[in-house]
C-alpha positions in Angstrom: -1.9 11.1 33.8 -0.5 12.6 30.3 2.3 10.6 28.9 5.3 12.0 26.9 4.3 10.7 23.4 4.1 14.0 21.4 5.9 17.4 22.4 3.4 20.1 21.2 5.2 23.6 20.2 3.5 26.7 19.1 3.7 25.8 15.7 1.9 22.7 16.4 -0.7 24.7 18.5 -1.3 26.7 14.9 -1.5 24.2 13.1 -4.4 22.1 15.4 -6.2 25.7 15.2 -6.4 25.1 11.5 -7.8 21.8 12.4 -10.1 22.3 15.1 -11.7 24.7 12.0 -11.6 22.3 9.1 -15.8 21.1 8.7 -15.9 17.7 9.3 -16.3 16.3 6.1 -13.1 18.4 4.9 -11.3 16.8 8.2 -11.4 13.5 7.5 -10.6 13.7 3.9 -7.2 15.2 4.6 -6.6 12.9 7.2 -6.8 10.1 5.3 -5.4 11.8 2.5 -2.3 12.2 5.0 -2.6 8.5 6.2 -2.3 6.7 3.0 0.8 9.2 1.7 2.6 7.9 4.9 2.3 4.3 4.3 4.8 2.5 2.7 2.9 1.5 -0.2 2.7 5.5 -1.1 6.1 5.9 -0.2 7.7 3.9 -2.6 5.9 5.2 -5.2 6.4 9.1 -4.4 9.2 10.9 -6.5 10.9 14.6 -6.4 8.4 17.9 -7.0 7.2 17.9 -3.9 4.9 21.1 -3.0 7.1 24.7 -1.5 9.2 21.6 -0.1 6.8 20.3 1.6 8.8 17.0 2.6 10.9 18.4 5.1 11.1 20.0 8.4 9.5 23.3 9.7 11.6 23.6 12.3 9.1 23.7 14.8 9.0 19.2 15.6 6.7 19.2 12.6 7.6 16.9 9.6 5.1 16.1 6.4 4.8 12.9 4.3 6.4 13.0 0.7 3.6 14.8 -1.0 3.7 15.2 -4.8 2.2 17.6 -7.2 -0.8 15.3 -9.4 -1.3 12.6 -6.3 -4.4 11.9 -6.3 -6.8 9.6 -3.1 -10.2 8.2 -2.9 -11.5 8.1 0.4 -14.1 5.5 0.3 -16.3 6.6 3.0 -16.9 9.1 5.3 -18.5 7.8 9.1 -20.3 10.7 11.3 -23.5 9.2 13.7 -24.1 6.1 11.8 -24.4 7.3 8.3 -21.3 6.7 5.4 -20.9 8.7 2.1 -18.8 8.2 -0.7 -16.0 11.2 -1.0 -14.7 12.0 -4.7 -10.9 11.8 -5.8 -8.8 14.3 -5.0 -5.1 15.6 -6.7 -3.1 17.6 -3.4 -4.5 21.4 -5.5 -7.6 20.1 -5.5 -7.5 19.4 -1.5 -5.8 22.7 -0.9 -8.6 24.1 -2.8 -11.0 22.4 -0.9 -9.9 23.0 2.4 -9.7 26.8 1.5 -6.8 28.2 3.4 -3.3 29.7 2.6 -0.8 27.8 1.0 1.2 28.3 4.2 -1.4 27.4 6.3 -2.6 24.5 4.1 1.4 23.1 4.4 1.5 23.4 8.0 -2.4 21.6 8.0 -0.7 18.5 6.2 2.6 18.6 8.7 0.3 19.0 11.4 -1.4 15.9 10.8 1.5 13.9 9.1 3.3 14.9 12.9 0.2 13.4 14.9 -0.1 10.3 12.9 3.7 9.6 12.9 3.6 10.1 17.4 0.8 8.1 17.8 2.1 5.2 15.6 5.1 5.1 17.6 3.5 4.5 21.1 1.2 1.6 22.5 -1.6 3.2 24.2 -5.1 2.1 25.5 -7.9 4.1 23.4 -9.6 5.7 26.1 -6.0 7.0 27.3 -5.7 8.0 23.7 -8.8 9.8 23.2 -8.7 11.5 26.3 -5.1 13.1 25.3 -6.2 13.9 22.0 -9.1 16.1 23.4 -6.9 17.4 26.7 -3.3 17.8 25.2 -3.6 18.2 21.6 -6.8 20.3 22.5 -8.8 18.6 19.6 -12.6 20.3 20.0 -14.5 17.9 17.8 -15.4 15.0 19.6 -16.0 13.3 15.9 -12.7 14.1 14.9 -11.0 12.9 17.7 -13.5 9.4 17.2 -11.9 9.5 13.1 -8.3 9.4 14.3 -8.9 6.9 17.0 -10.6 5.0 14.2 -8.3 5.1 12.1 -5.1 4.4 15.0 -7.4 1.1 16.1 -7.6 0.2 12.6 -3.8 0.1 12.2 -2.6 -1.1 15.5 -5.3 -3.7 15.3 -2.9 -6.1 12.8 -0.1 -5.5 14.8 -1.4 -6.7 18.1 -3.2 -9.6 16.9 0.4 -10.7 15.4 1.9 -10.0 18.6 -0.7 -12.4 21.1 0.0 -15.0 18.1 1.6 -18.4 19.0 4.6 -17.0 16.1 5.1 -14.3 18.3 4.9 -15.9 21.4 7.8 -17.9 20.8 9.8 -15.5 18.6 13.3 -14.8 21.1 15.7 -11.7 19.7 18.9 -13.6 18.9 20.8 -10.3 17.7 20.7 -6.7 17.2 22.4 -4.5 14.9 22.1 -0.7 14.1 23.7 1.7 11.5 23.4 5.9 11.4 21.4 7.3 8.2 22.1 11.0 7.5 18.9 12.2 5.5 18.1 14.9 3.2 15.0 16.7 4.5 13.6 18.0 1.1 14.7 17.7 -2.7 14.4 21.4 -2.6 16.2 22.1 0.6 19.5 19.8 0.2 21.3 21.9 2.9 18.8 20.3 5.8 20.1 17.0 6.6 18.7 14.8 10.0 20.0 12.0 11.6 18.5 8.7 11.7 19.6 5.9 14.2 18.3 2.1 12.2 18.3 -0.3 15.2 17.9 -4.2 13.5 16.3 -7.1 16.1 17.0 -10.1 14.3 15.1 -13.1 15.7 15.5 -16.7 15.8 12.7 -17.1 13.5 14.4 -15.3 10.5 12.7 -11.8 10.7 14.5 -8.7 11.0 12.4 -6.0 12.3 14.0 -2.3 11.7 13.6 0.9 13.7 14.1 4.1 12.1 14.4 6.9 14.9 15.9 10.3 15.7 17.9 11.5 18.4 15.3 12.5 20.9 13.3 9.2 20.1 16.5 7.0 20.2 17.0 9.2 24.1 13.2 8.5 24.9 13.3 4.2 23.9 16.5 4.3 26.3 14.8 5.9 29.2 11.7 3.5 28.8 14.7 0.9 29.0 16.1 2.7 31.9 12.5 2.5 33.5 12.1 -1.2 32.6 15.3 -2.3 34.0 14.6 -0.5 37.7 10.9 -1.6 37.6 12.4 -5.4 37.1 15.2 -5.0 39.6 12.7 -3.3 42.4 10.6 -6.8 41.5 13.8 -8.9 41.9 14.9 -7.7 45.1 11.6 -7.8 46.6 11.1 -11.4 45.7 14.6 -12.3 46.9 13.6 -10.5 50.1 10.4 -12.4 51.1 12.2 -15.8 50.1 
């Protein structure tokens, strides 16, 4: 059964097109390329002069990483049936040169995956489930391709749910909540495109704060997963009540 993690519009569809014809080698070097300008580590180091305004929306539920002209990524190694190979360094012209497509196209490429990596990264979901909606919804040909993102999701979810079976976690209780509304500019170049962002706090008894940043329809979507949680537990309730 398909899930509602990622809503896939026709500029999405062109924009998987472009992947599904990327050559393997050329696929995973902009994916990781894409991955590490997401994290926060890249993030706080990105300034302004980002490429045709490539920072902000297409209008189309596609959104790119802050990308700046001169950034450069080494991607250490390359996995395809068993084998590894060392990639070169790369500067964002010298990937748009490499990957050999349009400027247009080549912004859309980077949104494209910068829009995958974001969805996925927002949902818990088994692998298998994963890989089989990568290759039926998204449409992703390339077995091997759709093996380097779930590679690269199991690699970064791994942490987190290792923290989360811990004995810290296990006892950590929410104590509070607060939340706050961010209005954001999409692009340096494009000041006139503002979103809005809902910051949701969970402060715990153990001193953490842990912060969601989320739009609209995300914000609508966590509170129909509540809305599903809280009938599922009173169905449960009721039924136990009823055979006591």
């Amino acid at each position: 059964m398909s899930i509602n993690w990622i809503k896939i519009t026709e500029r999405a569809r062109e924009g998987i097109k472009i992947i599904n014809a990327l050559p393997y080698d050329t696929f995973t070097t902009v994916l990781l390329y894409v991955h590490r300008q997401m994290s926060p580590a890249s993030s706080a180091t990105a300034n302004s002069g980002s490429v045709g305004g490539g920072g902000g929306s297409n209008g189309a539920g596609l959104s790119a990483p802050s990308i700046t002209v001169g950034t450069s990524v080494t991607t250490p190694t390359t996995e395809r049936a068993g084998t590894t190979s060392s990639e070169p360094e790369y500067t964002l012209e010298e990937l748009e040169r490499l990957v050999g497509v349009a400027r247009p196209d080549f912004l859309l490429l980077i949104k494209t995956f910068s829009y995958i990596l974001r969805r996925i990264s927002t949902f818990i979901i088994k692998p298998s489930h994963l890989q089989r909606e990568l290759r039926e919804k998204l449409q992703l040909q390339d077995e091997a391709k759709i093996d380097a993102i779930l590679r690269l999701w199991v690699r970064q979810t791994t942490p987190m749910m290792n923290n989360l079976a811990s004995e810290r976690y296990e006892s950590n209780v929410i104590e509070d909540m607060a939340w706050k509304l961010n209005v954001e500019i999409a692009s340096h170049c494009q000041q006139r495109e503002k979103s809005a962002l809902a910051v949701l706090q969970l402060k715990t008894v153990a001193g953490e704060d842990i912060n969601f940043e989320m739009t609209q329809p995300e914000l609508l979507q966590l509170f129909n997963q509540f809305e599903h949680i809280q009938s599922e537990l009173d169905a449960t309730l009721a039924s136990m009540k009823a055979s006591n």
